[in-house]
C-alpha positions as CSV (number, residue, x, y, z in Angstrom):
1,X,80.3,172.6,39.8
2,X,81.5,175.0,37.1
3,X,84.2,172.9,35.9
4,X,81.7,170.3,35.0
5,X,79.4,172.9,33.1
6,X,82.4,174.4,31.5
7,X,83.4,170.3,30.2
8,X,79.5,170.3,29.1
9,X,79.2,173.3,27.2
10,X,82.5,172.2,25.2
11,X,82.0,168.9,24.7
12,X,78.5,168.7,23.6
13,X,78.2,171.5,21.4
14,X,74.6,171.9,19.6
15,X,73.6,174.3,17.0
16,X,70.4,175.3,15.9
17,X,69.8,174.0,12.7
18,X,69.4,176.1,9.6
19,X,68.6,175.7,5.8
20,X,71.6,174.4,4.4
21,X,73.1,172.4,1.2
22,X,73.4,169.2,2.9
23,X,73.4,166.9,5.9
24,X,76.2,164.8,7.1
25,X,76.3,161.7,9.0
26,X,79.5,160.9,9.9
27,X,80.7,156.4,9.9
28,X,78.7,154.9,13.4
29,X,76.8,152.4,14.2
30,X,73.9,154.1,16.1
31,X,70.8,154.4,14.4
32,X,70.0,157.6,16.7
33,X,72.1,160.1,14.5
34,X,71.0,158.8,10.9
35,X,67.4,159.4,12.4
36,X,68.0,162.9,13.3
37,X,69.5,163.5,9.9
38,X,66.2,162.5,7.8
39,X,64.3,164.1,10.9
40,X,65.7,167.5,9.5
41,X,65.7,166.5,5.7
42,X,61.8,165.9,6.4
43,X,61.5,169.2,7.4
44,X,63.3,171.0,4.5
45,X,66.4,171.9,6.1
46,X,69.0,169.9,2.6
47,X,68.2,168.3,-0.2
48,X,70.5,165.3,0.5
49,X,72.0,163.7,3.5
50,X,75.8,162.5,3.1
51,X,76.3,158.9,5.7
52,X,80.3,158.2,5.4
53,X,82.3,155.0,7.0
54,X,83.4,151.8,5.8
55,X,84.1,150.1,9.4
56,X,86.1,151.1,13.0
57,X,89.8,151.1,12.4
58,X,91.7,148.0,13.3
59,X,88.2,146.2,12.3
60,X,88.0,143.6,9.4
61,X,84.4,144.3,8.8
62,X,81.3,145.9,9.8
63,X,80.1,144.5,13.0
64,X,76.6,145.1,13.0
65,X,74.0,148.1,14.5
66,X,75.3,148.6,17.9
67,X,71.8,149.0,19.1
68,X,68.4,147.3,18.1
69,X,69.7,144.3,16.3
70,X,66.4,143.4,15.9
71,X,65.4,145.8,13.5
72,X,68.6,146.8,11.4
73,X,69.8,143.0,10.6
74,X,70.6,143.6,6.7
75,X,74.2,142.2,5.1
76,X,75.4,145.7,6.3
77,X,78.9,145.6,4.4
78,X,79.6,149.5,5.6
79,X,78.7,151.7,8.0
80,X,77.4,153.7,5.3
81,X,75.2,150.4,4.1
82,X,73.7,150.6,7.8
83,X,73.3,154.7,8.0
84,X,71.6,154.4,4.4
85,X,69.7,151.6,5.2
86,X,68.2,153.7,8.8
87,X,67.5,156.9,6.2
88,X,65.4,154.9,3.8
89,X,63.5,153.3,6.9
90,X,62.4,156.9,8.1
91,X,61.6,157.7,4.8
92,X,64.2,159.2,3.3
93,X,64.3,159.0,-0.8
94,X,67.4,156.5,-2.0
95,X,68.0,159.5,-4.6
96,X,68.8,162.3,-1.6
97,X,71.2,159.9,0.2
98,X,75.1,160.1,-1.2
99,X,77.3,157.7,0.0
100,X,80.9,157.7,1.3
101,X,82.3,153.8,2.1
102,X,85.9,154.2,2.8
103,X,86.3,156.0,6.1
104,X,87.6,154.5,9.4
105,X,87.5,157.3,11.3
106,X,86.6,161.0,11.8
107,X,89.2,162.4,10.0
108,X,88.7,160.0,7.3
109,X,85.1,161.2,7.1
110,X,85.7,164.7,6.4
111,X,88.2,164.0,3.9
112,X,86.7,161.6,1.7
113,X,83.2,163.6,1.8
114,X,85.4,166.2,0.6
115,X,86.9,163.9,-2.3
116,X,83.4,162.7,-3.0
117,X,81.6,166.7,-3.0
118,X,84.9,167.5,-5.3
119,X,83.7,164.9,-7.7
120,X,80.5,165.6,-8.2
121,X,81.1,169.0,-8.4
122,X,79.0,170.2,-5.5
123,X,78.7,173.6,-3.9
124,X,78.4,173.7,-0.2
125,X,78.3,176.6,1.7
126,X,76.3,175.3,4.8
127,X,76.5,171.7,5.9
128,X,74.6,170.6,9.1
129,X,76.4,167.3,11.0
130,X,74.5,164.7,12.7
131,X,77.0,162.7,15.3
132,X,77.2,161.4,18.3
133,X,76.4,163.9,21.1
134,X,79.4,163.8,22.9
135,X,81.4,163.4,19.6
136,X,80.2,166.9,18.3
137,X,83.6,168.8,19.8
138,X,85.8,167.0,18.0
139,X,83.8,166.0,14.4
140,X,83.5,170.0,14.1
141,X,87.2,170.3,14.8
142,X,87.9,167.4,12.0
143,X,85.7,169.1,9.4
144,X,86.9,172.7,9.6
145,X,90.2,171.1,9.5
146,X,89.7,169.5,6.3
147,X,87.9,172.6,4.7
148,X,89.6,175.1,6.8
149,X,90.6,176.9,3.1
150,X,87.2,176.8,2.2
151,X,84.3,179.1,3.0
152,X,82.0,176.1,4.4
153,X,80.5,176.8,7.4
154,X,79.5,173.2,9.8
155,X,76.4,173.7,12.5
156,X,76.4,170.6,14.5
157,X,72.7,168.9,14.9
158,X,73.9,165.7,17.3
159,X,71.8,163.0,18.6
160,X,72.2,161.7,21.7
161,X,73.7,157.9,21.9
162,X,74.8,155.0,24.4
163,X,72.9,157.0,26.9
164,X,75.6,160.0,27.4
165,X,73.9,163.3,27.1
166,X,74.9,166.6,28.1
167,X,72.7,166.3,31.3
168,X,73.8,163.0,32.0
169,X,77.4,162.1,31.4
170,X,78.9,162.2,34.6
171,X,76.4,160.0,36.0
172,X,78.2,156.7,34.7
173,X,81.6,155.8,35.0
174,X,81.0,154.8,30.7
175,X,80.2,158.6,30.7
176,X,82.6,159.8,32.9
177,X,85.1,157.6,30.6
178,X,83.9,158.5,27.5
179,X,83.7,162.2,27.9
180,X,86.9,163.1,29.0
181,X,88.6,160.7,26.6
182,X,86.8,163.2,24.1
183,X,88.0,166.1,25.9
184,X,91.8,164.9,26.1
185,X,91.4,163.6,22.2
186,X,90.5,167.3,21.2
187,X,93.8,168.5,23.2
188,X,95.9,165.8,21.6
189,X,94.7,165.9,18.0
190,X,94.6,169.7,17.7
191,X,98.7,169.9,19.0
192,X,98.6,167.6,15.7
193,X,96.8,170.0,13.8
194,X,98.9,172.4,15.1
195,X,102.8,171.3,14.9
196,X,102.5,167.1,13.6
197,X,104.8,166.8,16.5
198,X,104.5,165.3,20.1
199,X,105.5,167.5,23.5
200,X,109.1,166.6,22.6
201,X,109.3,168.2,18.8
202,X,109.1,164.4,17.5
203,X,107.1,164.2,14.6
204,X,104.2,162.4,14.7
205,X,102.8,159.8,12.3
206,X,99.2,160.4,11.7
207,X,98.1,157.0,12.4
208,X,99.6,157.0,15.8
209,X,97.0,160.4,17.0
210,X,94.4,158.8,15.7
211,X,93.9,155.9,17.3
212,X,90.4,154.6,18.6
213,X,88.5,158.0,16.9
């Protein structure tokens, strides 16, 4: 159905990747994006990889990999502990990996990497991000945001998690859920961009919209 391919080809957006100044790996807990990320610093594509998160909002503490426990069972205090921890396991040097351990959410992400490029005084003009598939929408949305007076320009390089890919989703309710709840975020939190208010002209406290990112 057209509808569906139309929710596809917004939703799981996909760039081909391109020599750049850095990769990003948005806060998770799946190891799949961290490995795509030193996947493309292996083959030359940025000199360093940025992983960013503390731990989910309304969380205490990191929870652990969300996948093969097995493996990644370190004192993980971040989510930037565990990303780091995935990119030294595939090979990645300690001295290309910068880290970000403050973030709760999306948003958070692309400000604080922000902060933290700031700080060290790095020029970016092309930044590849590694996400969740069916997160890619929405983590570009967040980042031009947050740079939107810049002249950084994002290609999104996701990796496909929890079993939701662009040929699968609505195959499982938990893709059918998971999805649209992407597709009704991106409505929601660009109004926010747009006007900080809800339908009514209330404004809207920023910790309200972004709820469960």
């Amino acid at each position: 159905m057209k509808f569906l391919r139309d929710i596809t080809e917004f939703i799981f957006l996909e760039d081909l990747p391109e020599k750049a100044d850095l990769i990003i790996v948005p806060g998770n807990t799946w190891p799949q994006p961290a490995r795509r990320a030193a996947a493309l610093y292996h083959e030359g594509m940025a000199p360093y990889i940025v992983v960013s998160g503390r731990y989910s909002k309304g969380q205490q503490t990191f929870a652990g990999a969300a996948c093969e426990g097995d493996r990644y069972k370190g004192a993980y205090m971040t989510e930037a502990d565990f990303l780091t921890d995935v990119l030294i396991r595939e090979g990645v040097p300690e001295t290309a990996v910068l880290q970000e351990r403050k973030a709760e959410f999306t948003l958070e992400n692309a400000r604080y990497i922000r902060k933290l490029l700031e700080e060290k005084k790095m020029t970016v003009k092309k930044a590849l991000i590694c996400c969740q598939a069916f997160h890619a929408r929405r983590c570009r949305m967040y980042f031009e945001y947050v740079f939107q007076d810049t002249d950084v320009e994002f290609l999104m390089c996701p990796a496909v998690t929890q079993g939701i890919s662009r040929c699968s989703w609505m195959e499982s309710q938990k893709g059918l859920d998971t999805v649209l709840g992407e597709l009704r975020r991106c409505g929601e939190q660009f109004a926010w961009m747009c006007g900080h208010q809800d339908r009514n002209g209330v404004p809207v406290p920023e910790r309200n919209v972004h709820q469960n990112l």
